[in-house]
N, C-alpha and C positions, 0 to 999 in steps of 0.2 A: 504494500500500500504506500500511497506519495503522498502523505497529507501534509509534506510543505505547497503545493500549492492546490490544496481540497479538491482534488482531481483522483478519481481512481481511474486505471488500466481497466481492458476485457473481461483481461482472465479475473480480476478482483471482483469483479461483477457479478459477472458468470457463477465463481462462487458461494460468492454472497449470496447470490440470488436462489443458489440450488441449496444452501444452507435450510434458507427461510422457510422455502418449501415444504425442506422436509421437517423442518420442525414444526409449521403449523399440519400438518397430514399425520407427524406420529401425537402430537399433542392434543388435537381436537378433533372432536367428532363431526364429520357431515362436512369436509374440506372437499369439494366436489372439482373448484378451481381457486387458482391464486393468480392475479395480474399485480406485478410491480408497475408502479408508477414513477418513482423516483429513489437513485440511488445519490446519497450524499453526504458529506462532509458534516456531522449536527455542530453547534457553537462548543460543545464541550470538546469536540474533538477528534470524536467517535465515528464510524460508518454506520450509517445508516440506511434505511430500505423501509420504502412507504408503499403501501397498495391496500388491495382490496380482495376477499375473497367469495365469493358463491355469487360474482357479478355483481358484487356491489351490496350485499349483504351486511357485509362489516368491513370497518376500514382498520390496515393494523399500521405500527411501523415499529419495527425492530432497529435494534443495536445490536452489530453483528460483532467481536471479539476478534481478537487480531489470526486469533487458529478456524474463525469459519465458528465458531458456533455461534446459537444465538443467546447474548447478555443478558438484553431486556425486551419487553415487546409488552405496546398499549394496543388496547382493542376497544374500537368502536362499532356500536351495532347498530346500525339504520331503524330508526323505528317502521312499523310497517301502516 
């Protein structure tokens, strides 16, 4: 990861992104899809990954740890 200028690489992406995945699919039930929306740089310092899953269901965004897993993660539920 390059967070002297809050830019990440592909492959940081990629597996961030494949991290997130799989820990909302082993952690909660009914993950049917996941869309990232933004990967980035938080004020604290950390990588981050914002999106959404079951189309917009609920909005999460993680804090992904420097080995790929994931830190922390908020979750927000679309009222219906």
């Amino acid at each position: 990861m390059n967070s002297n200028n809050e830019t990440y690489d592909d492959t940081t992406k990629e597996k961030a992104t494949e991290a997130v995945k799989q820990y909302l699919k082993n952690n909660f039930e009914g993950i049917e899809s996941v869309k990232i929306d933004k990967i980035y740089q938080s004020p604290m310092g950390g990588l981050t990954v914002d999106g959404n899953v079951n189309e917009g269901v609920a909005d999460f965004s993680a804090g992904v740890e420097n080995d790929y897993t994931v830190g922390s993660i908020g979750l927000s539920v679309s009222p219906k």
